[in-house]
C-alpha positions in Angstrom: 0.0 0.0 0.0 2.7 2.2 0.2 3.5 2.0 -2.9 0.2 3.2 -3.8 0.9 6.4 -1.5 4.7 7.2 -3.4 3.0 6.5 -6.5 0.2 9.1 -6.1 2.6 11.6 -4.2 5.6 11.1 -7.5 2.5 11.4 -10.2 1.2 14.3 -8.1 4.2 16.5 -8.2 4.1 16.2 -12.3 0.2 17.4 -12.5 -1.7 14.0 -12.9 -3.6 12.4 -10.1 -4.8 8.8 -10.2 -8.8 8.1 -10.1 -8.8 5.5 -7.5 -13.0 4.9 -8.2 -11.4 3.8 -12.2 -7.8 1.8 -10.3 -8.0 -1.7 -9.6 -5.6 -4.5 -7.4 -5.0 -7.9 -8.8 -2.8 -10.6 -7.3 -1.4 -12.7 -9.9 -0.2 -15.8 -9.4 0.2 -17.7 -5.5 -0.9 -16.1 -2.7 -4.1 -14.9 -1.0 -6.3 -12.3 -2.7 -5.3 -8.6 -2.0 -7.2 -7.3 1.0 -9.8 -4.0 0.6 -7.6 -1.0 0.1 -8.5 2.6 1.0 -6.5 5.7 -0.1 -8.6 9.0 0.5 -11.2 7.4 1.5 -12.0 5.8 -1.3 -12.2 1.8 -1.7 -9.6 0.7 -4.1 -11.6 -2.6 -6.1 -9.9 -5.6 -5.9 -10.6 -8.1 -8.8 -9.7 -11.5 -10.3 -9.9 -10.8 -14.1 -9.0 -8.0 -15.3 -9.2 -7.1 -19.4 -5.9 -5.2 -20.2 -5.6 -3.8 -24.2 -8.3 -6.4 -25.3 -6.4 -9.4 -23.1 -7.7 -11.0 -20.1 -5.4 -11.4 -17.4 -6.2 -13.1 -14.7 -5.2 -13.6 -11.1 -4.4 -17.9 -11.1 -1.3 -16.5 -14.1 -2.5 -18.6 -16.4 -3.8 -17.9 -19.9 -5.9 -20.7 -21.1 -8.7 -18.6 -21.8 -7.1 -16.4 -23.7 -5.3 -18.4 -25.5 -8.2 -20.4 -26.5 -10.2 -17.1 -27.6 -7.5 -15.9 -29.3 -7.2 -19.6 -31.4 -10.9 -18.7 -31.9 -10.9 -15.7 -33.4 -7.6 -16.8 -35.9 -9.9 -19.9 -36.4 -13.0 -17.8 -38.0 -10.2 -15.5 -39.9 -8.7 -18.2 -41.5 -12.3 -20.0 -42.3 -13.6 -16.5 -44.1 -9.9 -16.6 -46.3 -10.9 -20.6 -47.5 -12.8 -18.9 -50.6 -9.3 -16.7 -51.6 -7.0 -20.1 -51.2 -9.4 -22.2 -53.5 
């Protein structure tokens, strides 16, 4: 958590402050879920997936899931291509 704090008082010195209602906490791989953070007063949400530039991370560190959705989606793409290869 006190990270959290140096984080917000370093971004804070440069102009920018961090929307702790839009911030979320994820443990990934072993270990207990993070505990209920608050900073200002504010809860900071604690989650086990979390979607990251279209990828789904989450907290067990493995990526089966995505791996088989992204399998999926080259699947269909290379199924709409089987007219151009004929």
């Amino acid at each position: 958590m006190s990270s959290l704090f140096s984080f917000e008082a370093s971004a804070g010195a440069m102009g920018p402050h961090t929307n702790w209602q839009k911030t979320k906490i994820q443990n990934i791989g072993t270990g207990d879920a993070p505990r209920t953070v608050y900073i200002d007063n504010q809860a900071v949400e604690t989650v086990f997936k979390f979607t990251y530039l279209g990828s789904d991370i989450n907290s067990e560190g493995y990526s089966y899931t995505e791996i088989h959705r992204r399998l999926g989606i080259a699947g269909s793409i290379m199924a709409q291509l089987d007219n151009v290869w004929r």
